[in-house]
N, C-alpha and C positions, 0 to 999 in steps of 0.2 A: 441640381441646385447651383453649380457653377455657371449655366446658363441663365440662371435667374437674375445674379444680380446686374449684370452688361443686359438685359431684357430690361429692366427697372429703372438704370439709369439714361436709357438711350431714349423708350418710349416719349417722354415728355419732350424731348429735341426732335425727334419724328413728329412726333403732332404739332409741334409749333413752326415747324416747315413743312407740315402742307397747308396750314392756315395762312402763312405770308402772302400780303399784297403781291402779284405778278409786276415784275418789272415791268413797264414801258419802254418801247427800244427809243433809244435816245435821236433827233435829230439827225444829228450826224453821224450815228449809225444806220439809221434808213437812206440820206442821203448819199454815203459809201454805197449801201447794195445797190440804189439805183444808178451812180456812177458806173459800178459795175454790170449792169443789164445792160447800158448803151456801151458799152465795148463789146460786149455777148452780141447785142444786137449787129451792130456794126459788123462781128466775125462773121454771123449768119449771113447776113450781105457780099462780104466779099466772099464766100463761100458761094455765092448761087449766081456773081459774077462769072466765076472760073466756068462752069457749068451750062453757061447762057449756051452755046452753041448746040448743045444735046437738046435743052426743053425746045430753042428755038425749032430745032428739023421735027422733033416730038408733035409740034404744034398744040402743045397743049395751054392748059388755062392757069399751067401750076407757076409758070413766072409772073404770071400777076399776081396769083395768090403770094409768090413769096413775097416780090415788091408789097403788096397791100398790108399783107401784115406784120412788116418792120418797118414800115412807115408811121403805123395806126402806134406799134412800138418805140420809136422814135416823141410820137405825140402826145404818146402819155407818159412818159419821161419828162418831157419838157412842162407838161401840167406840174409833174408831182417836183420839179424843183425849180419851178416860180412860186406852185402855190401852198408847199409845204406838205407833209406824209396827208393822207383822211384813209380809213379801212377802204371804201371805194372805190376808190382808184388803184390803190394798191392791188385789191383784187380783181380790178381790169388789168393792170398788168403784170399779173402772173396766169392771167387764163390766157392772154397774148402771148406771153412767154412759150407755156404751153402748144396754143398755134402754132409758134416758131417751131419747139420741137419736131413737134406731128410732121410741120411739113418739110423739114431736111429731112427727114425720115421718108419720106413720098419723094421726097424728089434724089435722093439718094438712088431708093429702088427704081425709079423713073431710067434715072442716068446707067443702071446696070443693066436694065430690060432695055433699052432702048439705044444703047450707045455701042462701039465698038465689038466684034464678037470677041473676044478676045481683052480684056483689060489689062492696059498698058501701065509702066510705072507714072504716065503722065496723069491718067484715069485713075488709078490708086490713090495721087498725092491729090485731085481733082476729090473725090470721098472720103477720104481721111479729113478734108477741111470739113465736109459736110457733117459728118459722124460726129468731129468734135467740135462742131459748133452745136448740133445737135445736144450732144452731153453736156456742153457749158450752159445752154438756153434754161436746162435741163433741172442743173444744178443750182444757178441763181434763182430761177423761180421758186427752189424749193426752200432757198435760204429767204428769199423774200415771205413767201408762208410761213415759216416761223415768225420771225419779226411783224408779221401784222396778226399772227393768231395772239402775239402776247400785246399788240396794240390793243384788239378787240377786247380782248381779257381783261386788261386793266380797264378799261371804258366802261368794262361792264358793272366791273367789281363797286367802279365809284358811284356809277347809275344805282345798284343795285344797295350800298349800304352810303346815304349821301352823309350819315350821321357820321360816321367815323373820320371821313373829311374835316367836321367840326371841331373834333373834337381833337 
């Protein structure tokens, strides 16, 4: 019975938050995350800088892929703030993000299979840039997926009940 009555009072505030309209992240909260993906971006960069001499003896195909795909990241960055947040783009650039991940991750193992037999404290602090650019690429894209799953959401909620707008 003691249970019952905190059951009774609280139910009707439970149900009225999970009926709430979903936020929409504000401008300038999508515009902060993506300020922050081109620093991410940027770390990724100077991370596969310090590393260029390993892919280069490597000869492999993975310093263009890294170049290609923080450039293409770079690119839709500069989309999403000229031309303002759309679900879109934002989800080209968290599947880019993603890319970024994967491939500090490849080119990481790249640089330990391939590089010195023996890793030096200069090759440690050389993968610790990579690792944590990795985890920051990582981490933003996933703060960005929030932020556009409550864009789509509210999008949807208005598409979907246009009358309550009216009213």
């Amino acid at each position: 019975m003691r249970c019952l009555v905190p059951a009774i009072v609280l139910l009707p505030i439970l149900c009225s938050a999970q009926e709430a309209k979903p936020a929409a992240p504000s401008k300038e909260e999508i515009s902060e995350l993506v300020a922050k993906a081109e620093e991410k971006v940027t770390s990724f960069e100077d991370a596969v800088k310090h590393v260029r001499p390993v892919l280069e003896s490597q000869q492999t195909d993975l310093l263009s892929k890294d170049t290609g795909v923080a450039e293409n990241a770079h690119k839709l960055i500069r989309g999403l703030q000229r031309n303002g947040p759309s679900a879109y783009a934002l989800v080209a650039l968290i599947a880019t993000l993603d890319d970024i991940s994967l491939n500090a991750s490849r080119t990481a193992t790249l640089v330990i299979m391939g590089g010195p037999s023996q890793i030096n404290a200069e090759m440690q602090a050389r993968l610790t840039m990579l690792w944590n650019a990795q985890n920051s690429c990582s981490d933003i894209s996933e703060l960005i997926l929030h932020a556009t799953l409550r864009l789509i959401q509210s999008e949807e909620s208005t598409l979907n009940h246009p009358a309550d707008e009216r009213n």
